[in-house]
MITILO-645320 format. One record per atom (N, C-alpha, C): atom name; residue number from 0; x, y, z; residue in one letter. Coordinates in nm, 3 decimals, m for minus. Layout:
N
ATOM  a   k       u       v       w r
ATOM CA NUM       X       Y       Z A
...
end
This chain:
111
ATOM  a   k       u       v       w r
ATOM  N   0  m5.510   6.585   3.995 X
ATOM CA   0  m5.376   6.610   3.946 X
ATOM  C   0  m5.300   6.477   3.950 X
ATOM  N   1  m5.261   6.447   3.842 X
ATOM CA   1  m5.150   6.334   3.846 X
ATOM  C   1  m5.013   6.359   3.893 X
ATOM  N   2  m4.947   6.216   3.949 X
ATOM CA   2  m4.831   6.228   4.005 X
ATOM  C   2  m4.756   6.192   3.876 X
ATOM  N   3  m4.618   6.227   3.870 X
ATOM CA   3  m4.559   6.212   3.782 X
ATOM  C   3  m4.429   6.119   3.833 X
ATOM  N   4  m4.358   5.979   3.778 X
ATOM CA   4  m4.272   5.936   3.842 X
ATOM  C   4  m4.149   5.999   3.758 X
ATOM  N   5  m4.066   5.951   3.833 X
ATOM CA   5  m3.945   5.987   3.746 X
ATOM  C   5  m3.897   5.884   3.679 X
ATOM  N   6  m3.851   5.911   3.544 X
ATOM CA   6  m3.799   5.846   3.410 X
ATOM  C   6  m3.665   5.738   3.459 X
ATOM  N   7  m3.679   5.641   3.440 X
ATOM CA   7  m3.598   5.535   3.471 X
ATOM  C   7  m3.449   5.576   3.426 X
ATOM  N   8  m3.370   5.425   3.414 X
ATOM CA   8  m3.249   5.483   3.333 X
ATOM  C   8  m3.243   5.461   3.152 X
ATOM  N   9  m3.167   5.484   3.125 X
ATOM CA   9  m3.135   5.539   2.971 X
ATOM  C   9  m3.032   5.440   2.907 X
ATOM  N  10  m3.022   5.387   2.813 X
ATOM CA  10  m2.923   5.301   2.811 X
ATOM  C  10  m2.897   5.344   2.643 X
ATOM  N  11  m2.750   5.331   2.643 X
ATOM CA  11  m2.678   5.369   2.470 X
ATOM  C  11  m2.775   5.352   2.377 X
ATOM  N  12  m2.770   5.464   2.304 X
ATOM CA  12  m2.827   5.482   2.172 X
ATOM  C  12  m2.987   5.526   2.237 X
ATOM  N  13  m3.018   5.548   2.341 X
ATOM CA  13  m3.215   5.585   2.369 X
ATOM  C  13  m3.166   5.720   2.360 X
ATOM  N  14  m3.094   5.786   2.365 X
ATOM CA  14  m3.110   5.931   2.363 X
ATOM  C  14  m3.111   5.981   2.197 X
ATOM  N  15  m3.192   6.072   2.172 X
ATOM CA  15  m3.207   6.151   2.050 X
ATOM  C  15  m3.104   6.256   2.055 X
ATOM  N  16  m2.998   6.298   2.012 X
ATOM CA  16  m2.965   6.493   1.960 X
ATOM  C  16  m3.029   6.507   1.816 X
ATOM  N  17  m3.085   6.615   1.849 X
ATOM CA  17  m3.086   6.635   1.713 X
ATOM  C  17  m2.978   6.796   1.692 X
ATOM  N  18  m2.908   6.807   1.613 X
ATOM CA  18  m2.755   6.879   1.567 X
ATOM  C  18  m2.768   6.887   1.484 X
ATOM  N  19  m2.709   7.007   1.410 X
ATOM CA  19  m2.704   7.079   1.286 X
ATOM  C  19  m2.727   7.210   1.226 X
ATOM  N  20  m2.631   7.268   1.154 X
ATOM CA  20  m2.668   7.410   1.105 X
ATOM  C  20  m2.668   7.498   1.248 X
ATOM  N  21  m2.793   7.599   1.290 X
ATOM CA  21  m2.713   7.644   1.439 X
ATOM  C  21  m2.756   7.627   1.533 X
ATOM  N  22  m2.783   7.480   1.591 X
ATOM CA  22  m2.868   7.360   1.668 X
ATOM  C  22  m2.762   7.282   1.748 X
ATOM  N  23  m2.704   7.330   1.852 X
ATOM CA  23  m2.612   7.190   1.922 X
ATOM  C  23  m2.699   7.151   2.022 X
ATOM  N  24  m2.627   7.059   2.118 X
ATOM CA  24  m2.683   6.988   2.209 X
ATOM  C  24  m2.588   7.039   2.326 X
ATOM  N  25  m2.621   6.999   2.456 X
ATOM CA  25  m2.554   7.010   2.603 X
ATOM  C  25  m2.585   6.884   2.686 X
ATOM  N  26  m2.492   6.810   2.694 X
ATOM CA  26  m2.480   6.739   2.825 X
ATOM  C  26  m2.388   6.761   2.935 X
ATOM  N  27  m2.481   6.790   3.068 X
ATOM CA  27  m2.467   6.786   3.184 X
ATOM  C  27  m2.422   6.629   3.263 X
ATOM  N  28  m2.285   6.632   3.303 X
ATOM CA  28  m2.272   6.510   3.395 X
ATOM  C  28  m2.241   6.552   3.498 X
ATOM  N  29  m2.330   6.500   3.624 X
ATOM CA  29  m2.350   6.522   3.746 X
ATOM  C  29  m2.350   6.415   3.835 X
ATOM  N  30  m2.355   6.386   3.924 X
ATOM CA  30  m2.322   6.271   4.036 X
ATOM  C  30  m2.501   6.241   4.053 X
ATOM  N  31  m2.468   6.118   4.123 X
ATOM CA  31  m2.598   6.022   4.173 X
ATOM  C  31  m2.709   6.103   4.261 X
ATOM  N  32  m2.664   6.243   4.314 X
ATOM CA  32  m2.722   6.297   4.418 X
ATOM  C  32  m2.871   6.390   4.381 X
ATOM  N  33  m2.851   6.427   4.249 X
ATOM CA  33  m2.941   6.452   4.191 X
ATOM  C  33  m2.967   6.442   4.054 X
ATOM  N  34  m2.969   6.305   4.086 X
ATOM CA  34  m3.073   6.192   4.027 X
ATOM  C  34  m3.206   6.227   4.002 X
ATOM  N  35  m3.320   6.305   3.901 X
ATOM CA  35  m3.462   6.294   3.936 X
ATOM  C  35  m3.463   6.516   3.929 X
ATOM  N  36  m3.368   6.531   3.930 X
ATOM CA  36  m3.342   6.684   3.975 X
ATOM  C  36  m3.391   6.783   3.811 X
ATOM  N  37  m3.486   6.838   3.806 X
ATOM CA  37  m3.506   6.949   3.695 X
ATOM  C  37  m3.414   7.015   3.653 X
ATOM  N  38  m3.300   7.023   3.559 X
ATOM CA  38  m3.213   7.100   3.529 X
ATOM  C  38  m3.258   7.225   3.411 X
ATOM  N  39  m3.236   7.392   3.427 X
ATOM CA  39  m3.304   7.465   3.371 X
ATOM  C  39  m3.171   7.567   3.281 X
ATOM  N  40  m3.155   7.544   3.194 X
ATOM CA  40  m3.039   7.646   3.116 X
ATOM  C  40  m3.146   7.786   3.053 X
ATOM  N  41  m3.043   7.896   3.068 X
ATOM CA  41  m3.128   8.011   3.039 X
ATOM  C  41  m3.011   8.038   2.936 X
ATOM  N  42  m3.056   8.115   2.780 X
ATOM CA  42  m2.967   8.150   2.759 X
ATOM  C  42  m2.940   8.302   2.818 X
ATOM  N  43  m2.847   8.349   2.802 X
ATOM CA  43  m2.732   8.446   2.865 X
ATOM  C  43  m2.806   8.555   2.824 X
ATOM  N  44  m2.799   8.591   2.694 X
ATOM CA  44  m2.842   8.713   2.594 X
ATOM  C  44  m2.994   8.758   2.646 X
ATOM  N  45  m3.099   8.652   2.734 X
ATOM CA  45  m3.223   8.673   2.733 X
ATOM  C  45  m3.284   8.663   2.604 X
ATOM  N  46  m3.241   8.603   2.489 X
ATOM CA  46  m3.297   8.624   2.336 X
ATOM  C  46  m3.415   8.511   2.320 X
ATOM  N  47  m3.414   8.396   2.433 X
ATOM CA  47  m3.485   8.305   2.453 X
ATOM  C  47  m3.562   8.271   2.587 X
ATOM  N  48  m3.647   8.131   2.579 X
ATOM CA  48  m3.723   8.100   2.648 X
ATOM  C  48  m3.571   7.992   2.733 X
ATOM  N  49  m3.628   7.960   2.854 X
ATOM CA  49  m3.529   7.888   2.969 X
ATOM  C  49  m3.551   7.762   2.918 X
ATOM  N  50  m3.495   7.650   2.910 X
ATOM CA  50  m3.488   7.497   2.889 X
ATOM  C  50  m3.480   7.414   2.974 X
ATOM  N  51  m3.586   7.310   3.023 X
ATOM CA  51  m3.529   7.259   3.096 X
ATOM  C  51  m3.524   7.071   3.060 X
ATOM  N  52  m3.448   6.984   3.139 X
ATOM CA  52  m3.440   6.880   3.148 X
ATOM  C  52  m3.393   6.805   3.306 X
ATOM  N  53  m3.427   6.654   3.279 X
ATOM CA  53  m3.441   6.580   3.427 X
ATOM  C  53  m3.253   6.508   3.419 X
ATOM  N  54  m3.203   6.523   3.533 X
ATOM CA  54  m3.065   6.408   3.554 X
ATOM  C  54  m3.133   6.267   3.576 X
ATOM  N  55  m3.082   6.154   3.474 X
ATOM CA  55  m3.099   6.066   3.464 X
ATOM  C  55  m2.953   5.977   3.498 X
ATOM  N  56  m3.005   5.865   3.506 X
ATOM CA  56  m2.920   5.718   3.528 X
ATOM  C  56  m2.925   5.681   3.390 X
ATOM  N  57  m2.778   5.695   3.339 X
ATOM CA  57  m2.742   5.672   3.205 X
ATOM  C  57  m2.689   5.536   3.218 X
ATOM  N  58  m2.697   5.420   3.168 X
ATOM CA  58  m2.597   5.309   3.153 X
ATOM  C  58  m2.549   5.259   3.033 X
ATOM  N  59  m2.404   5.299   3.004 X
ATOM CA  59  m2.353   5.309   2.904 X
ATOM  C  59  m2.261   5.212   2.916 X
ATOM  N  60  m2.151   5.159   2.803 X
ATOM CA  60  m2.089   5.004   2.811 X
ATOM  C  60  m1.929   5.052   2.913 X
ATOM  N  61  m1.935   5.170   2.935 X
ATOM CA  61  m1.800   5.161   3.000 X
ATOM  C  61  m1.856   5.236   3.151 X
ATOM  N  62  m2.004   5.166   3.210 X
ATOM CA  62  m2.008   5.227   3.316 X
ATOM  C  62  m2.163   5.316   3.335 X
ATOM  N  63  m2.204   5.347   3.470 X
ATOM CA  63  m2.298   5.406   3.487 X
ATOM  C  63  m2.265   5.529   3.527 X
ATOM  N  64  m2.379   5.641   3.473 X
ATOM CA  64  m2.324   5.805   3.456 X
ATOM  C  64  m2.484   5.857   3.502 X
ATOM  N  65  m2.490   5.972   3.537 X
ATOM CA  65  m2.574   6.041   3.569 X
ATOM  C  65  m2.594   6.188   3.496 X
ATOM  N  66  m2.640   6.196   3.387 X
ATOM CA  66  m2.638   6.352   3.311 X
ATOM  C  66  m2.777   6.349   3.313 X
ATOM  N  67  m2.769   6.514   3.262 X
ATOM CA  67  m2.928   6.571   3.180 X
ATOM  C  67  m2.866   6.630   3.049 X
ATOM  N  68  m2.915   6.586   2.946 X
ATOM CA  68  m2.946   6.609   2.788 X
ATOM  C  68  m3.036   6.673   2.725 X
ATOM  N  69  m2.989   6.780   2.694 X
ATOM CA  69  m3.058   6.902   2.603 X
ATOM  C  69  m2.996   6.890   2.469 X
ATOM  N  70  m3.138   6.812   2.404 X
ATOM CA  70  m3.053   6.732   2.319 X
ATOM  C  70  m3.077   6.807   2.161 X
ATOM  N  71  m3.127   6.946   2.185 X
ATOM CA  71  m3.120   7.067   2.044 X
ATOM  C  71  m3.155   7.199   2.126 X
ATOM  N  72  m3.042   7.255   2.137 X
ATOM CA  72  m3.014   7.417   2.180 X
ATOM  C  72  m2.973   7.477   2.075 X
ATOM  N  73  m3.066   7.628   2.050 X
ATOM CA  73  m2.975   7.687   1.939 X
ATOM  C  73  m2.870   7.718   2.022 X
ATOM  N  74  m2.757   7.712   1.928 X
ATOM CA  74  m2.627   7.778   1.932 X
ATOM  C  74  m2.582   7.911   2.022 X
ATOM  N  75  m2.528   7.932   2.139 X
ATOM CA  75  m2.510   8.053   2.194 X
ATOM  C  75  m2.461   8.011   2.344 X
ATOM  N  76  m2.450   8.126   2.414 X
ATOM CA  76  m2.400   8.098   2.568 X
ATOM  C  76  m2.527   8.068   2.651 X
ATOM  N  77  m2.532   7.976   2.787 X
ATOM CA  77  m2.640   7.938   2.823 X
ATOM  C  77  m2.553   7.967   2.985 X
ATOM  N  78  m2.678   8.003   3.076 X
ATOM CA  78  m2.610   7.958   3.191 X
ATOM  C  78  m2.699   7.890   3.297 X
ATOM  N  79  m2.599   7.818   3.352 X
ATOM CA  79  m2.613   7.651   3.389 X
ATOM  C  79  m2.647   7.697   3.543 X
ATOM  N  80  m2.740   7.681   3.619 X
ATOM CA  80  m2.757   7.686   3.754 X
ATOM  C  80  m2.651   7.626   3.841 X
ATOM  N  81  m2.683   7.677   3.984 X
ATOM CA  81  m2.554   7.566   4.093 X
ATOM  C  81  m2.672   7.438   4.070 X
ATOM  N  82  m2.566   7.336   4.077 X
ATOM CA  82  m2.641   7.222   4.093 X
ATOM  C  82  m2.548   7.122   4.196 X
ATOM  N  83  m2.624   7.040   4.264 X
ATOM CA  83  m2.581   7.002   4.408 X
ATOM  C  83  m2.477   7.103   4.435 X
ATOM  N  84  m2.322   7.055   4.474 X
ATOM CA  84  m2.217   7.110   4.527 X
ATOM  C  84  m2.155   7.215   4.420 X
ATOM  N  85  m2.221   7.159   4.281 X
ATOM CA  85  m2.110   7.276   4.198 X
ATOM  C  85  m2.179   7.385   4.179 X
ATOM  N  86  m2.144   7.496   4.161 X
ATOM CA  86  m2.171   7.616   4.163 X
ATOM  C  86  m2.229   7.634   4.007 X
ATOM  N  87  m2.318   7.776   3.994 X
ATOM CA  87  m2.354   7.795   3.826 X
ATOM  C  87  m2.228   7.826   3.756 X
ATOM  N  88  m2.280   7.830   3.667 X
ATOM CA  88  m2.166   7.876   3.527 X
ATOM  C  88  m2.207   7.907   3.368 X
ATOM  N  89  m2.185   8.003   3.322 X
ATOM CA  89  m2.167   7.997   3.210 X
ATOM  C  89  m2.116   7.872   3.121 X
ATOM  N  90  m2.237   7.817   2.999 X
ATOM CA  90  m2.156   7.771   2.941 X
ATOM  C  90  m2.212   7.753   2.768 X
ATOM  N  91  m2.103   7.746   2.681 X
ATOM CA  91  m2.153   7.807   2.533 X
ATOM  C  91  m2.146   7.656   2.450 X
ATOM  N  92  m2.264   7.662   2.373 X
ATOM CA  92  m2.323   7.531   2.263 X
ATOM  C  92  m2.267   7.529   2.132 X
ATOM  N  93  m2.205   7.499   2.074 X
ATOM CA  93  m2.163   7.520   1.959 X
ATOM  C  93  m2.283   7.461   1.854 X
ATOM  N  94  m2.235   7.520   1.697 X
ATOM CA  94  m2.309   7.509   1.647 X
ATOM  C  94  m2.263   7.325   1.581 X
ATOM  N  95  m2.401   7.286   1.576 X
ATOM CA  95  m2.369   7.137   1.477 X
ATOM  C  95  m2.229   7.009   1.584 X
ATOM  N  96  m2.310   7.067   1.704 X
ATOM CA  96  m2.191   6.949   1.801 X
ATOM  C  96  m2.248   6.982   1.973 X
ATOM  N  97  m2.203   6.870   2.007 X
ATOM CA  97  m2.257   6.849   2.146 X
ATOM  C  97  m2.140   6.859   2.259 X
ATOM  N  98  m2.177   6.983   2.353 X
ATOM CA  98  m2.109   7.051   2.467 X
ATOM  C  98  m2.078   6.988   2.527 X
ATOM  N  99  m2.033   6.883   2.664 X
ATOM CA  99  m2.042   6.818   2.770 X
ATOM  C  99  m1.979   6.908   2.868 X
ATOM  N 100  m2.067   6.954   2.986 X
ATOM CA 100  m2.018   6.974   3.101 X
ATOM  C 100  m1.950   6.865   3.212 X
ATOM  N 101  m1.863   6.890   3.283 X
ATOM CA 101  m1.881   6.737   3.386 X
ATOM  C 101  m1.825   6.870   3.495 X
ATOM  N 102  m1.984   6.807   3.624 X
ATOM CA 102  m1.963   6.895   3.726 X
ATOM  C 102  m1.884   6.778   3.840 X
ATOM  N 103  m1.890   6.640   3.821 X
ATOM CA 103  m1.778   6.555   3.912 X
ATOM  C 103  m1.635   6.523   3.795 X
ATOM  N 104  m1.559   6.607   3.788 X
ATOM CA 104  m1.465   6.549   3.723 X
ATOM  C 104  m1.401   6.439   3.757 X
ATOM  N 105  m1.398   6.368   3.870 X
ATOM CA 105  m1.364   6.219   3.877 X
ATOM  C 105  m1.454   6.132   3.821 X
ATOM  N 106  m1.577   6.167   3.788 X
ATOM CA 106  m1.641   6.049   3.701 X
ATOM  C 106  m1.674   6.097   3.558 X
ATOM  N 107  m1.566   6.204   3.489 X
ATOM CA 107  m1.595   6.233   3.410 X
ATOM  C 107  m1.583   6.096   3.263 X
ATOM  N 108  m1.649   6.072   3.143 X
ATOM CA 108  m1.613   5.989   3.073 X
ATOM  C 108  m1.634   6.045   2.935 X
ATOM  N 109  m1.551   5.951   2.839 X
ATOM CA 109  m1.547   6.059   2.700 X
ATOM  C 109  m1.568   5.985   2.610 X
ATOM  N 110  m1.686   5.989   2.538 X
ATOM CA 110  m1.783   5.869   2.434 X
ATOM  C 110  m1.658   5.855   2.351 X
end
Protein backbone atom coordinates (compact mmCIF):
# COMPACT_ATOMS: atom_id res chain seq x y z
CA UNK A 1 0.00 0.00 0.00
CA UNK A 2 1.29 3.37 -0.81
CA UNK A 3 1.55 6.34 1.42
CA UNK A 4 0.01 9.23 0.14
CA UNK A 5 1.58 12.84 1.00
CA UNK A 6 -0.36 15.69 1.20
CA UNK A 7 -0.71 18.22 -1.78
CA UNK A 8 1.48 21.23 -1.23
CA UNK A 9 0.24 24.78 -1.57
CA UNK A 10 -1.80 26.24 -4.48
CA UNK A 11 -0.98 29.44 -5.81
CA UNK A 12 -3.54 31.95 -8.10
CA UNK A 13 -4.92 30.73 -11.09
CA UNK A 14 -3.79 26.49 -10.22
CA UNK A 15 -7.23 25.93 -9.24
CA UNK A 16 -9.79 24.72 -12.00
CA UNK A 17 -13.95 25.54 -11.40
CA UNK A 18 -15.53 24.33 -13.77
CA UNK A 19 -19.33 26.47 -13.62
CA UNK A 20 -22.15 26.59 -15.67
CA UNK A 21 -25.75 25.82 -16.56
CA UNK A 22 -26.60 23.78 -13.11
CA UNK A 23 -22.83 23.20 -12.04
CA UNK A 24 -21.47 25.70 -9.24
CA UNK A 25 -18.54 25.40 -7.20
CA UNK A 26 -17.97 25.69 -3.11
CA UNK A 27 -15.16 27.09 -1.37
CA UNK A 28 -14.50 26.31 2.11
CA UNK A 29 -12.13 28.82 4.09
CA UNK A 30 -10.85 27.41 7.14
CA UNK A 31 -7.85 28.19 9.41
CA UNK A 32 -4.23 26.58 9.34
CA UNK A 33 -5.42 23.83 11.80
CA UNK A 34 -6.70 21.66 9.34
CA UNK A 35 -4.45 21.94 6.89
CA UNK A 36 -4.22 18.24 5.06
CA UNK A 37 -7.96 17.54 6.60
CA UNK A 38 -10.56 15.48 4.04
CA UNK A 39 -13.47 17.73 3.69
CA UNK A 40 -16.84 15.64 2.71
CA UNK A 41 -20.19 17.68 1.51
CA UNK A 42 -23.31 15.47 1.28
CA UNK A 43 -25.98 16.82 -0.56
CA UNK A 44 -29.10 17.40 1.75
CA UNK A 45 -31.90 15.80 -0.55
CA UNK A 46 -29.73 12.35 -0.50
CA UNK A 47 -30.27 12.67 -4.52
CA UNK A 48 -26.42 12.17 -4.66
CA UNK A 49 -23.14 10.58 -3.99
CA UNK A 50 -20.98 12.61 -0.85
CA UNK A 51 -17.95 14.81 -2.27
CA UNK A 52 -15.06 15.08 -0.96
CA UNK A 53 -11.90 17.41 -0.98
CA UNK A 54 -8.39 18.16 0.99
CA UNK A 55 -7.86 21.97 2.95
CA UNK A 56 -5.01 23.33 1.31
CA UNK A 57 -2.41 26.29 1.73
CA UNK A 58 -3.66 28.68 -0.83
CA UNK A 59 -1.17 31.63 -1.62
CA UNK A 60 -2.83 34.26 -3.20
CA UNK A 61 -1.40 38.08 -3.89
CA UNK A 62 -3.24 39.58 -0.94
CA UNK A 63 -2.08 36.85 1.51
CA UNK A 64 -2.06 33.20 2.59
CA UNK A 65 -5.57 31.31 3.05
CA UNK A 66 -6.37 27.86 3.83
CA UNK A 67 -9.67 26.45 1.87
CA UNK A 68 -10.95 23.19 0.22
CA UNK A 69 -12.45 23.62 -3.40
CA UNK A 70 -15.19 21.72 -4.85
CA UNK A 71 -14.61 23.04 -7.83
CA UNK A 72 -18.17 21.53 -9.91
CA UNK A 73 -21.19 20.69 -7.60
CA UNK A 74 -24.46 20.32 -9.16
CA UNK A 75 -26.54 23.01 -7.98
CA UNK A 76 -28.56 22.34 -4.63
CA UNK A 77 -28.19 22.40 -0.72
CA UNK A 78 -25.12 20.49 0.59
CA UNK A 79 -24.25 19.97 4.15
CA UNK A 80 -20.92 20.89 5.35
CA UNK A 81 -19.57 18.77 8.38
CA UNK A 82 -18.19 20.43 11.90
CA UNK A 83 -14.85 21.15 10.93
CA UNK A 84 -12.16 22.04 13.59
CA UNK A 85 -14.05 24.54 16.03
CA UNK A 86 -16.93 25.40 13.63
CA UNK A 87 -19.81 23.46 13.82
CA UNK A 88 -21.76 21.71 10.50
CA UNK A 89 -24.09 23.59 8.45
CA UNK A 90 -26.14 23.66 5.76
CA UNK A 91 -25.04 25.25 2.81
CA UNK A 92 -26.64 25.91 -0.90
CA UNK A 93 -24.45 26.12 -4.50
CA UNK A 94 -25.88 28.16 -6.85
CA UNK A 95 -26.23 27.52 -10.23
CA UNK A 96 -23.28 28.92 -12.75
CA UNK A 97 -21.26 30.69 -9.59
CA UNK A 98 -19.07 29.88 -6.79
CA UNK A 99 -20.37 29.69 -2.94
CA UNK A 100 -17.63 30.72 -0.39
CA UNK A 101 -18.05 29.61 3.08
CA UNK A 102 -15.57 31.31 5.66
CA UNK A 103 -15.60 29.24 8.90
CA UNK A 104 -12.70 31.99 10.49
CA UNK A 105 -14.38 35.14 9.68
CA UNK A 106 -11.37 37.17 10.73
CA UNK A 107 -9.42 35.79 7.90
CA UNK A 108 -12.11 35.96 5.71
CA UNK A 109 -10.96 37.50 2.02
CA UNK A 110 -12.98 38.50 -1.10
CA UNK A 111 -11.29 37.75 -4.68
Amino acid sequence: MAVESPAGASFEGSVVIDIGGRVGALVVYTDAAVAGLEIEVTPTDGAGPPTHTAVRERRLPRGTRFAAVFPALPAGSYRLPPIGSAPGRDVTVGPGRVTEVHLNPKEAVHA
